[in-house]
C-alpha positions in Angstrom: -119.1 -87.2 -4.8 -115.7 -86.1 -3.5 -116.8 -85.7 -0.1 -118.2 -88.8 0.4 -115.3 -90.7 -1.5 -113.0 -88.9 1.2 -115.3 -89.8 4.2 -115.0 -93.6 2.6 -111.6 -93.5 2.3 -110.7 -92.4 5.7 -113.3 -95.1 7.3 -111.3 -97.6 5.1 -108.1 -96.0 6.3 -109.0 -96.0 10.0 -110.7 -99.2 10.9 -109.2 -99.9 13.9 -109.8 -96.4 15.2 -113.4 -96.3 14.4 -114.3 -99.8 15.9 -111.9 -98.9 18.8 -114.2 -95.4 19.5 -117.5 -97.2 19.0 -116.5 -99.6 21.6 -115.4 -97.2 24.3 -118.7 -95.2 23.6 -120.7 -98.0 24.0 -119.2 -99.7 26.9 -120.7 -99.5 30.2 -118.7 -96.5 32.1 -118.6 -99.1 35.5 -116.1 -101.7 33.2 -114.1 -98.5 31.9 -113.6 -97.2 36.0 -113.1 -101.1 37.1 -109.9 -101.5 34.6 -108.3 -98.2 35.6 -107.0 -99.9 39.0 -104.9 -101.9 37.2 -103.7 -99.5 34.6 -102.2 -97.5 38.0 -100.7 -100.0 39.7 -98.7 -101.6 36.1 -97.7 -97.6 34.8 -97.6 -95.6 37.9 -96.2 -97.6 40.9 -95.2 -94.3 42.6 -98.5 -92.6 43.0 -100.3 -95.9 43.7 -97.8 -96.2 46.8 -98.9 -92.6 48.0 -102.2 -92.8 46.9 -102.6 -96.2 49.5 -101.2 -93.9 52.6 -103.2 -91.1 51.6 -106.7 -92.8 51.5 -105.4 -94.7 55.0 -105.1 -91.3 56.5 -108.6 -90.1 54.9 -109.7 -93.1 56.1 -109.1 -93.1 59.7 -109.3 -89.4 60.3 -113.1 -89.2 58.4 -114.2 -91.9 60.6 -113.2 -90.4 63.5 -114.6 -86.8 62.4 -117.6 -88.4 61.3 -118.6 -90.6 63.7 -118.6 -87.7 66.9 -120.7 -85.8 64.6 -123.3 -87.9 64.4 -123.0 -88.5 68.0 -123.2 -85.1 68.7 -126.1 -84.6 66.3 -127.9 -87.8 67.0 -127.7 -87.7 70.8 -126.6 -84.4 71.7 -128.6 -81.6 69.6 -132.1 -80.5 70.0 -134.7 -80.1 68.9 -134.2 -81.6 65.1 -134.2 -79.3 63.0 -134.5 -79.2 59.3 -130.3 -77.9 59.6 -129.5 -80.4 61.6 -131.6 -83.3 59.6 -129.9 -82.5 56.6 -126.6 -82.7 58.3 -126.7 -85.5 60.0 -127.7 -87.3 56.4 -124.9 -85.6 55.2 -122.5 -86.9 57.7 -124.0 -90.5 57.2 -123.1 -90.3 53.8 -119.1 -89.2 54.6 -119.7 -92.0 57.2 -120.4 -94.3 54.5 -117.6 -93.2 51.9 -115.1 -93.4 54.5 -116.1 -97.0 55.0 -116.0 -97.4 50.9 -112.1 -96.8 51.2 -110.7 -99.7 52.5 -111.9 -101.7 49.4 -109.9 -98.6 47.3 -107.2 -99.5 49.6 -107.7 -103.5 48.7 -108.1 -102.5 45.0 -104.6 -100.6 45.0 -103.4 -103.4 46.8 -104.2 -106.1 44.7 -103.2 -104.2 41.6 -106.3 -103.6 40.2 -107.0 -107.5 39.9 -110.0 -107.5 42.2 -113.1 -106.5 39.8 -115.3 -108.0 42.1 -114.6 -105.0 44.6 -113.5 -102.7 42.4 -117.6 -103.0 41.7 -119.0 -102.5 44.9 -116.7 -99.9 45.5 -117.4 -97.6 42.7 -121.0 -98.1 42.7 -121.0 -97.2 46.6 -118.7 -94.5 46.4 -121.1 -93.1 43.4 -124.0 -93.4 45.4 -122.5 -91.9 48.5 -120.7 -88.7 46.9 -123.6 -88.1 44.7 -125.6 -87.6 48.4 -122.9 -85.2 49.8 -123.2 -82.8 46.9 -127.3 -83.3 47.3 -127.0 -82.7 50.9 -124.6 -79.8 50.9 -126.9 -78.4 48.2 -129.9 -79.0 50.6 -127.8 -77.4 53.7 -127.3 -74.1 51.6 -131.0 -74.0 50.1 -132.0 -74.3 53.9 -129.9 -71.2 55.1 -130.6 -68.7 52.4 -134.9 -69.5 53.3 -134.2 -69.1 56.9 -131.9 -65.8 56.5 -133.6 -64.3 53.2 -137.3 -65.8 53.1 -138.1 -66.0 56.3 -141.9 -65.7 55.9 -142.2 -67.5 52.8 -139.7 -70.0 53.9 -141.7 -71.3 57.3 -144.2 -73.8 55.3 -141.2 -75.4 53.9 -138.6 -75.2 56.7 -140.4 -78.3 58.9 -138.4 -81.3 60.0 -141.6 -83.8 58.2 -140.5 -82.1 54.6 -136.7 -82.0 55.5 -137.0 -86.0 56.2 -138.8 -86.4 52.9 -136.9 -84.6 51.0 -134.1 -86.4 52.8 -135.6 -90.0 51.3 -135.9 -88.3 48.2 -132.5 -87.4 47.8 -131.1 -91.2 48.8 -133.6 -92.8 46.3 -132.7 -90.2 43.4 -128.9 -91.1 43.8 -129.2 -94.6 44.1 -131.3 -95.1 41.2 -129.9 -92.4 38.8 -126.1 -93.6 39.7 -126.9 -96.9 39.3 -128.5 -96.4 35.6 -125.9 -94.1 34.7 -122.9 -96.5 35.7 -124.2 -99.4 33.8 -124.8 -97.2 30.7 -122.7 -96.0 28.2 -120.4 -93.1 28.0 -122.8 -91.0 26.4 -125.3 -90.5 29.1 -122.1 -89.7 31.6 -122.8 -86.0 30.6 -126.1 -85.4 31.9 -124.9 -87.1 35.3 -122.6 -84.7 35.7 -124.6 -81.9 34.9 -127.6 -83.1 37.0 -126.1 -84.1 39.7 -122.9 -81.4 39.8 -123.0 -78.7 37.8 -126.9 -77.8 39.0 -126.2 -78.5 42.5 -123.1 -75.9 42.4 -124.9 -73.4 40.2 -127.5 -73.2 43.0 -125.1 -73.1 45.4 -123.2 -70.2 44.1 -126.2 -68.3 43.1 -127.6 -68.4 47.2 -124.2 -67.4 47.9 -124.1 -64.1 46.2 -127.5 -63.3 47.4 -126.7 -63.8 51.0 -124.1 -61.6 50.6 -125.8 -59.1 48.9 -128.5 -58.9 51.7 -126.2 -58.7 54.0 -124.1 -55.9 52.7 -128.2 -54.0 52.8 -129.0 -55.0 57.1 -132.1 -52.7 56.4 -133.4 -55.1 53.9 -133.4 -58.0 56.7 -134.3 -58.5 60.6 -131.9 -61.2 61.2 -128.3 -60.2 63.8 -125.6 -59.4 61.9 -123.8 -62.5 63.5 -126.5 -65.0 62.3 -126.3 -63.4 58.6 -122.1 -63.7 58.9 -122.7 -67.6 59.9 -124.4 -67.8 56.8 -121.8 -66.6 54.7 -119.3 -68.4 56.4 -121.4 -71.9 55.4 -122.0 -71.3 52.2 -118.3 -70.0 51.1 -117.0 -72.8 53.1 -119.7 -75.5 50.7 -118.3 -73.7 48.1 -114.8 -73.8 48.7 -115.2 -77.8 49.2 -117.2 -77.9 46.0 -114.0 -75.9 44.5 -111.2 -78.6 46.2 -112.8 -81.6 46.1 -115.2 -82.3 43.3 -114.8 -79.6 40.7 -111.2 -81.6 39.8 -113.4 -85.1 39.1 -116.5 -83.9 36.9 -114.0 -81.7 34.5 -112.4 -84.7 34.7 -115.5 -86.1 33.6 -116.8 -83.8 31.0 -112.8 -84.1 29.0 -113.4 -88.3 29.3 -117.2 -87.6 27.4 -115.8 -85.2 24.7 -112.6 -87.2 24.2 -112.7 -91.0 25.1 -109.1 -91.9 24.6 -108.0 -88.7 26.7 -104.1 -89.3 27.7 -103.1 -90.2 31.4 -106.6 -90.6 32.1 -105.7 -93.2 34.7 -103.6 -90.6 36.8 -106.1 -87.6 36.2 -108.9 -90.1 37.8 -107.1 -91.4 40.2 -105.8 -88.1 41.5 -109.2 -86.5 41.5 -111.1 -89.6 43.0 -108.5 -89.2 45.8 -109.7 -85.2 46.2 -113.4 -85.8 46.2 -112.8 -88.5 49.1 -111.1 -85.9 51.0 -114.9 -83.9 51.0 -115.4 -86.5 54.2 -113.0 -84.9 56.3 -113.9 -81.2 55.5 -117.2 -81.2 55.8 -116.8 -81.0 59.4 -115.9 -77.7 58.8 -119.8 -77.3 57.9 -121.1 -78.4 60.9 -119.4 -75.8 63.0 -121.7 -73.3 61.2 -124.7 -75.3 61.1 -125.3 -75.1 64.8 -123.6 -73.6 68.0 -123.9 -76.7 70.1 -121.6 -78.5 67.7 -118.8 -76.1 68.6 -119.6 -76.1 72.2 -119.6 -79.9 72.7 -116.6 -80.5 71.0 -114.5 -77.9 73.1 -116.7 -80.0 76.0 -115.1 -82.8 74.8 -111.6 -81.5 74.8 -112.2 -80.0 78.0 -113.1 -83.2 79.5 -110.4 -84.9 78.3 -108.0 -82.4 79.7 -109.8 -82.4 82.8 -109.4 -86.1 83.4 -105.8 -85.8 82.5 -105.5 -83.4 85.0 -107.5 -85.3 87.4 -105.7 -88.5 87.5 -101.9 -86.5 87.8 -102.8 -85.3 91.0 -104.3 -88.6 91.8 -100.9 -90.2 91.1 -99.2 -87.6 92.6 -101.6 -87.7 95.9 -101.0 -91.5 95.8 -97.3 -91.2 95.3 -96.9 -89.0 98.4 -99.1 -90.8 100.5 -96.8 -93.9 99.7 -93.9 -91.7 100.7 -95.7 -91.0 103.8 -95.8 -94.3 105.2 -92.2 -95.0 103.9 -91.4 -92.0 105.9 -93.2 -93.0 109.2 -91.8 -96.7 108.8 -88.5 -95.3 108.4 -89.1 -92.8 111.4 -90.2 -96.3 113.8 -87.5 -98.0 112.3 -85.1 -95.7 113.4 -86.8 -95.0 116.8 -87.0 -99.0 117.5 -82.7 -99.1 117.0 -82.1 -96.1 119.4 -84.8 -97.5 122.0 -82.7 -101.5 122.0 -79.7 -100.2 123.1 -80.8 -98.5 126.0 -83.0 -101.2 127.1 -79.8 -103.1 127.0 -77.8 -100.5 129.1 -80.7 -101.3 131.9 -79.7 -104.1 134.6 -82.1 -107.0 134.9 
């Protein structure tokens, strides 16, 4: 009797607070992230200034990055392989958050007022980030069968299954996202853990294998330089993991535990901001993915220097071959006065 007197009590005490929870729980998380524009640009007028010039820079230096990789992997690479498939679906999707930014940068602009975008962007951004982590994931599942189980591995290690599995990944984040957004708080949780906490718990368990093997060489035939590329990829996936998306999804997992978590608006602003920059590091990927990536982009630089080069001493040939024919007008010029007066000296 006493305990459920008190539990009345404090319900009768607490109205506001209860109806205020139930409402939060139950609201669809896309409204909660729409509203948080303008709760930054009303309370926090500093950070929405640098958080406009920061995804500006993201913004022009991903598509930049970006788009030469999937020049280079499109046009440049062969053959296809499964590497090399899942990277260049990997940089489409930084492609495609870096082109989800300038609405961010309309949204901060507008103060938050635009829901309309505010909408499309999250949804997309979702969608797209969602595929990074899947493809990352993918990348590092594809190096530890090629440098651990090689035999096993070959059945699985085709460019068909890569491109299915490719599909796969794009329908899975698309619909999941989707159905997640428009639901309530309370399903937020398994989001994260399906489509974050797995992805990394994978990732870090490959990692430690791959080293493991490779601190044994007799236990695999690989070089010692293809098993140290390895390495290198997966601690760099890692690290990015670590920088850019850890920050969002414990951001994530405080909002499903407690709702009306203070500064919220900063915390998700701030860690949005970090999981965008993912689109500019992941270049860093594809230097381990495949050597011709490397190589053409020093041919590229190369190039450039080369036709730098190339058209200085072009100028330069074409400035002293104007100085030439200054000179040898000059030269006439001069020979033409000395020649008059000694025709004039000469009797008729």
């Amino acid at each position: 009797m006493e305990l459920s007197s008190s539990t009345n009590v404090s319900t009768t005490l607490c109205p506001t607070l209860t109806t205020n929870v139930s409402r939060v729980t139950r609201e669809p998380y896309v409204n909660r992230l729409a509203h948080l524009d303008e709760g930054l640009y009303d309370d926090f007028y500093t950070l929405w200034i640098a958080l406009v010039v920061i995804n500006t820079l993201i913004f022009m230096v991903g598509i930049v990055l970006n788009s030469l990789a999937l020049y280079i992997f499109c046009f440049r690479t062969k053959p296809k392989t499964t590497s090399v498939i899942y990277t260049i679906n990997l940089a489409i999707t930084d492609l495609l958050v870096n082109l989800s930014l300038p609405t961010r940068i309309i949204l901060y602009y507008s103060g938050g007022k635009c829901l309309n975008c505010s909408y499309v962007h999250i949804f997309s951004y979702f969608v797209n980030m969602y595929c990074s982590i899947l493809f990352l994931t993918s990348i590092c599942v594809d190096r530890y069968l090629a440098i651990v189980q090689v035999e096993a591995s070959r059945r699985w290690r085709s460019p068909n299954v890569a491109k299915v599995a490719c599909v796969c990944i794009w329908l899975f984040a698309v619909v999941v996202t989707y159905s997640f957004l428009t639901c309530c708080l309370t399903r937020l949780f398994a989001l994260t853990v399906f489509e974050f906490f797995l992805p990394l718990v994978i990732i870090v368990v490959f990692t430690v294998r791959i080293v493991c093997a490779l601190a044994n060489p007799g236990l695999m035939q690989q070089s010692r330089e293809r098993r140290r590329r390895a390495v290198q990829l997966l601690t760099t996936v890692l690290v990015i993991f670590t920088i850019c998306f850890t920050p969002f999804h414990v951001r994530q997992v405080l909002v499903y535990f407690h709702p009306e978590l203070p500064h919220h608006v900063v915390a998700y602003h701030i860690t949005v901001t970090l999981s965008s920059l993912n689109s500019c590091l992941d270049p860093v990927v594809y230097c381990f993915v495949t050597n011709n990536f490397q190589s053409t982009m020093r041919g590229f630089f190369r190039k450039a220097e080369a036709e730098q080069s190339s058209g200085d001493i072009v100028s330069m040939q074409k400035s002293s071959k104007g100085s030439g024919i200054v000179t040898g007008i000059a030269h006439s010029m001069m020979l033409m006065n000395l020649a008059t007066p000694q025709q004039e000296q000469v009797p008729a």
